[in-house]
N, C-alpha and C positions, 0 to 999 in steps of 0.2 A: 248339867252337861248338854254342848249341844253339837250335832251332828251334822255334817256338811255331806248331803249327797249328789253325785255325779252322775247325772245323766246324759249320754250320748247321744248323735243325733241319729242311733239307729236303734235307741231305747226306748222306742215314745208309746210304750205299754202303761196300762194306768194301774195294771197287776204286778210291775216288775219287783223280781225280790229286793231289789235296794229301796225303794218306793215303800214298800209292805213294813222292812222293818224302821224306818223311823217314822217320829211323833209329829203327826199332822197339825200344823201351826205354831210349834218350837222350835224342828229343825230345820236348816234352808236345804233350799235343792237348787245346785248351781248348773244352769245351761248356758252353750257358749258357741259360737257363729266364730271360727276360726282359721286363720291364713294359712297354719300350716296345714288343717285336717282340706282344706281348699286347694291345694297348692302340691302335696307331695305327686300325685298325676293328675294328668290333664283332664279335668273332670268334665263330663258332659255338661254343658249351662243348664237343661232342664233339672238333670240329675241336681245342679247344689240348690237352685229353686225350689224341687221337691222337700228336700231334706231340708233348706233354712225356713220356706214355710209353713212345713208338719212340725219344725221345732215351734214356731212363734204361738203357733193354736195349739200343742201340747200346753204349753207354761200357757196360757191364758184357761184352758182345763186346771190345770194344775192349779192355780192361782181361785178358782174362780172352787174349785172343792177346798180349800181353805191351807195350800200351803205355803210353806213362805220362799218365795221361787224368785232367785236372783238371775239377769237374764243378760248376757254381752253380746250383742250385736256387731254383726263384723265392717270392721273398720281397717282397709288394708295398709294405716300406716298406723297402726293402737299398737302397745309394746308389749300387748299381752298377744300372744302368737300360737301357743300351744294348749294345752288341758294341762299341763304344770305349770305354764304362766297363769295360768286363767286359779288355778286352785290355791297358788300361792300369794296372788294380790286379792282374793277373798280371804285367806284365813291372816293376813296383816289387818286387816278393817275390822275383822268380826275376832271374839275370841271362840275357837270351834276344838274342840274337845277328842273328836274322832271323825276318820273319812271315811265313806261307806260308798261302794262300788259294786255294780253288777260285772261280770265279767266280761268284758269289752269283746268286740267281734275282731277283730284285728290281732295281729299279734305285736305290732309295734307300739296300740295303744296298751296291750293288756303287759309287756313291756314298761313301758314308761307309767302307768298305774304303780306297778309294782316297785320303780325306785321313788315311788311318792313319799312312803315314809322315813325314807333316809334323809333326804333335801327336806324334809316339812319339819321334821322330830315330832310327829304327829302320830299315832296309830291311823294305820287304814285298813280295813275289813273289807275285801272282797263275797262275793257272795256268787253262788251260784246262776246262770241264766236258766231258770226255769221254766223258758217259754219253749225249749225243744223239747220233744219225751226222749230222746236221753240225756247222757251226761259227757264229757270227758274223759274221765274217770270210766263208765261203765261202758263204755265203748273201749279203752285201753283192756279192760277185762274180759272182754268177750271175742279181742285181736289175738290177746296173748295164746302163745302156741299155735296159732293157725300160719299153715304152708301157704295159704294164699287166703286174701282179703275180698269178697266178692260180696257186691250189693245184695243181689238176691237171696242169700241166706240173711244178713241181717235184716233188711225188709221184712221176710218172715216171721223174725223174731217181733218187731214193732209192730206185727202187726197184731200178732197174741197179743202183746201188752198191751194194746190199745182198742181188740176189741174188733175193730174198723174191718166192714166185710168177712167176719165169721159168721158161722151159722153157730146154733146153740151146743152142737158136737164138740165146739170149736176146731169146726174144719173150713177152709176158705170157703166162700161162695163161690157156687160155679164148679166148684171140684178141684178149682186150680188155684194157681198164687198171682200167676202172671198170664196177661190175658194182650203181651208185645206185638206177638206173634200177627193177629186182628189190626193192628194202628198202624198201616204201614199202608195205608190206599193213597192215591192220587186224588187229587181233585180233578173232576170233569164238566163242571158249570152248574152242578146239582146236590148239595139244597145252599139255598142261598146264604153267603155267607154272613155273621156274625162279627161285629166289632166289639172291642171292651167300650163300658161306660166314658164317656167324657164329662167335663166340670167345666164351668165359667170358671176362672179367676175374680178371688172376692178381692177386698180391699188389702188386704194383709197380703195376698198373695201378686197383688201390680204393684205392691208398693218392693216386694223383693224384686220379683223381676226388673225394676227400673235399679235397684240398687246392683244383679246383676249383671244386668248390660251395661252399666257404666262404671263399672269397678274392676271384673273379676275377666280374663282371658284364658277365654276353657276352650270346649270341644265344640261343635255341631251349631244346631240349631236353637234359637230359643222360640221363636215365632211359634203360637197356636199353643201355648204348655195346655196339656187339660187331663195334667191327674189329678188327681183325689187327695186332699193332706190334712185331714182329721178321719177318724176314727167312722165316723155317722156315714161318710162319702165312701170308706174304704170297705164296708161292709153293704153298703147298698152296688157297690160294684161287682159284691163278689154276688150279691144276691140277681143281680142282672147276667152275669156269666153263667151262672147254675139254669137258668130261665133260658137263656137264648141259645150260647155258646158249645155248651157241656157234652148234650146229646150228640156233638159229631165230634168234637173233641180227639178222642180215642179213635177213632177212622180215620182221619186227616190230620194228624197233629204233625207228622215229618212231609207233605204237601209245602212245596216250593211254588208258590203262586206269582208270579212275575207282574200281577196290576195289582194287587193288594199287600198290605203292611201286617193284618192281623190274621185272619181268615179263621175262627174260633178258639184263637188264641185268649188268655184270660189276662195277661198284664198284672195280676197279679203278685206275682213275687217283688216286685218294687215295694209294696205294700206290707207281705209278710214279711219282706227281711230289714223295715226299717222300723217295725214295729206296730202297724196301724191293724193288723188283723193276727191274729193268733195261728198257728198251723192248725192246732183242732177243731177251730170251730168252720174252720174251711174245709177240711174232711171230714165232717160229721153233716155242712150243708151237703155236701157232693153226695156221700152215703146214702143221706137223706131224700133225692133226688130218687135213687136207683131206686131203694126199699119204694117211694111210691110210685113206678113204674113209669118216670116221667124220661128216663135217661138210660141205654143197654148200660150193662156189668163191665164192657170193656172199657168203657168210656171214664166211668165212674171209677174202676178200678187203675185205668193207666193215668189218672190225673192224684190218686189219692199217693199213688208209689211216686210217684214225685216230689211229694213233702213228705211222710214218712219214711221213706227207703231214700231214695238218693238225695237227698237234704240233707237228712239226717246223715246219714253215709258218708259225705264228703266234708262234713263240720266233723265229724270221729276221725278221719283222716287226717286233717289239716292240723288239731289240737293233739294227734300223735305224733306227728312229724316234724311241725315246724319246731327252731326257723329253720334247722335246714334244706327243710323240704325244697323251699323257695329257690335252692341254687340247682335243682336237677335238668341235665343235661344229657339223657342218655344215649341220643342219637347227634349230638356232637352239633345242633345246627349254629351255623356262624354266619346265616344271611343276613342282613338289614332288615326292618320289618319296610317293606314298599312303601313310600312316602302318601299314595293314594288311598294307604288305609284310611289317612287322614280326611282325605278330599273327595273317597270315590269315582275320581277321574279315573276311568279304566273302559275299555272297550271290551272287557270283559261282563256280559250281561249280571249274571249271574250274582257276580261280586257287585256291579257298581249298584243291582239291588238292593243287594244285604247294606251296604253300605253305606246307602238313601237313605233308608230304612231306618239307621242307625242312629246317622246325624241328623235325621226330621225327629225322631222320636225317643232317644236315648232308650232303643229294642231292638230284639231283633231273637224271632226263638229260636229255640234250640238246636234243631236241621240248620238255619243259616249260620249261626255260631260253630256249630260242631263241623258240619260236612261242605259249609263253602267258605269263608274267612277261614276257619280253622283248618281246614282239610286243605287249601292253598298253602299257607303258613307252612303244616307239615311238610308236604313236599319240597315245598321250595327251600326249605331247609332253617328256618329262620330259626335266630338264637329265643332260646324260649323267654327267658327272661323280658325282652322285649315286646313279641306276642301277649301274655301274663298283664302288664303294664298298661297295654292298651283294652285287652278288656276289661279291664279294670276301672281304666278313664268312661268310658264309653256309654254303659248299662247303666242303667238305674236303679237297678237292682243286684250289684255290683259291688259288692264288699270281700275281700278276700279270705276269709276263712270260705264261702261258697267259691268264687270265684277261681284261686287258686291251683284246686284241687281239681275242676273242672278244665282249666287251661293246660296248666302243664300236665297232668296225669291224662286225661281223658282226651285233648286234644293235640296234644304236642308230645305224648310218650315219653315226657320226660323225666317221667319216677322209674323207667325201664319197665312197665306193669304194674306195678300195686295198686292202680285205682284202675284199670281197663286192660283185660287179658290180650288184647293184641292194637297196633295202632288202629285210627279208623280213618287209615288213606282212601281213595277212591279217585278214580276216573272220572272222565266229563261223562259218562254213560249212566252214571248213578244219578246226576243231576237231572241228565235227560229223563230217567225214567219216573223222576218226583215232579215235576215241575214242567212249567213253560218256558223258561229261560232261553234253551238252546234256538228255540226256533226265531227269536228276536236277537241272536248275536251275530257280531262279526265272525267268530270263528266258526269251521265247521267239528262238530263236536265227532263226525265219524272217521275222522282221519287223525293220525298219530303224529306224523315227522313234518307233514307238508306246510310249508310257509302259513297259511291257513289255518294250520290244526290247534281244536283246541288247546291249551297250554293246560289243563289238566291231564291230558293222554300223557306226553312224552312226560313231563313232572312223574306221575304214576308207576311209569316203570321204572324210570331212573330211579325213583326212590327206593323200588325194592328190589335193584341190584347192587345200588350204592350201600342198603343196607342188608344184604343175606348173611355175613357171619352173625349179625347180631339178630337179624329176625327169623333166621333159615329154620331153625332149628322148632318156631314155635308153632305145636300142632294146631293151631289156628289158622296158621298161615299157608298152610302144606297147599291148599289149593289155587293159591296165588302163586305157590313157585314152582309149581309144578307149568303154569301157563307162562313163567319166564325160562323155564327148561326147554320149551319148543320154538321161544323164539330164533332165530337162525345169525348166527353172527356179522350180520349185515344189517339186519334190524336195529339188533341193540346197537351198534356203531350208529347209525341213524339216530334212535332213541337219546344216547349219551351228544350227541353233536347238538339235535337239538335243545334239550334239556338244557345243555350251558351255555347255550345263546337264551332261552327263555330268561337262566338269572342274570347274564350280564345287559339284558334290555329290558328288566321289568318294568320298570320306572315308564315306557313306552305301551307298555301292552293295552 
């Protein structure tokens, strides 16, 4: 009997349970370099680079521990196109017996997996992703009955199960759970900042990039790629973040820096979420760190709830809800997404930042995702689905079971709540008080209606007058609308006028 397994290009674990259970130099293990997994959005160029190069050195791993690893390289006029093309002109050639699957990150692949054995007449065996500590399943059981879904109790929970930052009572360290409250400083020019590890490109890796740039028409930038795409590099990166980055980490990590790209940022999730590094053993270095007093508890603690608690978090979401999660719309937006997302042309400091940032490097963390591209987004009202889409393209770190759940839920309100108890709009004042941004822009970020005026001010309010039947009511909100209560009926006439001149000239801004 022999066994055909599927590995995807965000599998590249040498522990994965479909890997574990078949026989090392019997069964094949089929990888594949594919137009449609290329193609459904506009994928960053770094981003398919990263992923077709960590696939070519996985199967040369793979190959080289002794298995038998069948290997399609993409060809954008080859007539195998999908992972059912690619599984069906393998099981014609070979005679294969059963398919063995880990359970795919996506829900379109884990979809289409699943009408494998009908088109095949083949058994296929799904198996468990055993690389999260939890599950699906034990995430739907620990939803069920609850009035509301909030991170920080589950985080709690994964964190007893795993140990990470108890003390022997098993009580948290520090006394607390969450240590947010502390990471919310400015940067001020002091301590110097920290970049992630970078990589040469070896041979395997110029030889994609040449097949990128003249094959494939994606997103951003390719020039300068230097991540990491085996295993050896993705682990000596995390071990250079824990070393330089870490210790300020937790004080700076929502720091909007206007001359810098990373500022102790770790780059890392590209890594964990394509396979090249495990979540535990990157919270057990960070741990590791604290317990020997090389790193404060805040630090160490607000980088480990990130893959424990809101990773973990929003992949339980995503495998509750979808597909239909994917069409929410609760705030009705029906903008265009701006065409400059694409370009960054915008005289808007802030954004043409984030947005530099994005197309040089296929990144950009999570204060610029959340509260400037996405906190624009929001207001300006844009259909979510769109928004979704494009960070999806974009990140490198970008797959949509994380992705989705973070866009529409967290950034765009478009579950109406279930992943974030109130929107997270904001004014240009929020930006000012993170960052440098405002003092290098055209607008002026103190003024609301004036020709001038930032276009996040008038956005801001209009947003939560156009939306008070649906956000009036939520006691999060109370003290935002208690400050559109005082505005005076001249204002918000103001507010509303310019507001809809900001969407009918974005395209200008």
């Amino acid at each position: 009997m022999t066994t055909l397994t599927i590995i995807t290009g965000d599998q590249l674990s040498p522990g994965l349970s479909a890997l574990k259970a078949m026989e090392r130099g019997k069964d094949h293990v089929l990888m594949a370099e594919l137009c449609d997994e290329v193609r459904y959005v506009r994928h960053h160029l770094k981003k398919i680079v990263l992923i077709f190069s960590a696939m070519r050195h996985f199967a040369e791993e793979l190959q080289a521990a002794g298995h038998c690893v069948h290997y399609h390289r993409f060809d954008p006029d080859a007539s195998i196109r999908s992972f059912s093309d690619a599984v069906a002109a393998h099981c014609q050639r070979h005679a294969i017996d059963e398919v063995v699957v880990t359970r795919p990150g996506e829900w379109r692949v884990f979809d289409e997996f699943n009408k494998l054995e009908k088109s095949l007449g083949i058994p296929v065996r799904m198996l468990e992703d055993d690389r999260f500590v939890s599950t699906p399943g034990e995430f739907a059981d620990w939803a069920e009955g609850r009035k509301s879904l909030r991170m920080e109790f589950f985080y709690r929970l994964m964190r007893k199960r795993t140990g990470l930052l108890m003390d022997q009572q098993g009580e948290p360290e520090g006394g607390q759970w969450n240590f947010d409250a502390d990471n919310r400083r400015k940067w001020k020019g002091s301590p110097e900042s920290a970049s992630p590890m970078s990589f040469v490109p070896d041979d395997i890796t110029r030889e994609v990039i040449a097949l990128v740039s003249s094959s494939i028409d994606g997103f951003g930038e390719l020039d300068g790629f230097d991540f990491g795409v085996t295993r050896a590099q993705a682990r000596r990166a995390l071990a250079h973040f824990v070393r330089t980055g870490l210790a300020w980490f937790g004080d700076y990590q929502d720091a909007l820096p206007d001359d810098e790209d990373y500022r102790f940022h770790s780059r890392l999730s590209a890594y964990l979420n394509i396979g090249l590094l495990d979540p535990l053993e990157v919270c057990e270095a960070v741990e590791g760190a604290w317990r020997s007093g090389e790193v404060p508890l805040n630090a160490a603690e607000g980088y480990i709830r990130q893959i424990i608690g809101w990773r973990e978090f929003v992949r339980g979401i995503y495998w509750l809800k979808m597909p239909d999660y994917a069409d929410g719309n609760h705030l009705a937006g029906d903008q265009p997404l701006p065409a400059w997302y694409w370009t960054g042309e915008t005289g808007m400091r802030c954004l043409e930042r984030a947005i530099g940032n994005t197309r040089r490097n296929a990144y950009a963390h999570h204060i610029q995702r959340l509260m400037v591209t996405g906190n624009f987004a929001l207001l300006l009202g844009v259909r979510p689905r769109e928004v979704c889409e494009w960070y999806l393209a974009v990140y490198a770190d970008a797959y949509e079971w994380v992705e989705l759940p973070n866009t529409l839920g967290m950034v765009m309100f478009g579950d109406g709540g279930l992943l974030a108890s109130k929107p997270y709009a904001a004014s240009g004042k929020y930006i000012q008080r993170m960052g440098d941004h405002c003092a290098n822009c055209k607008y002026n970020v103190a003024e609301r209606t004036a020709d001038d005026a930032c276009p996040f001010n008038a956005l801001y309010w209009d947003f939560l007058m156009r939306n008070e039947k649906k956000l009036g009511g939520n006691p999060r909100m109370r003290m935002m609308y208690r400050n559109v209560e005082r505005l005076e009926p001249a204002e918000k006439a103001a507010i509303t006028k310019r507001a809809n001149w900001i969407r009918e000239n974005v395209e200008v801004l």
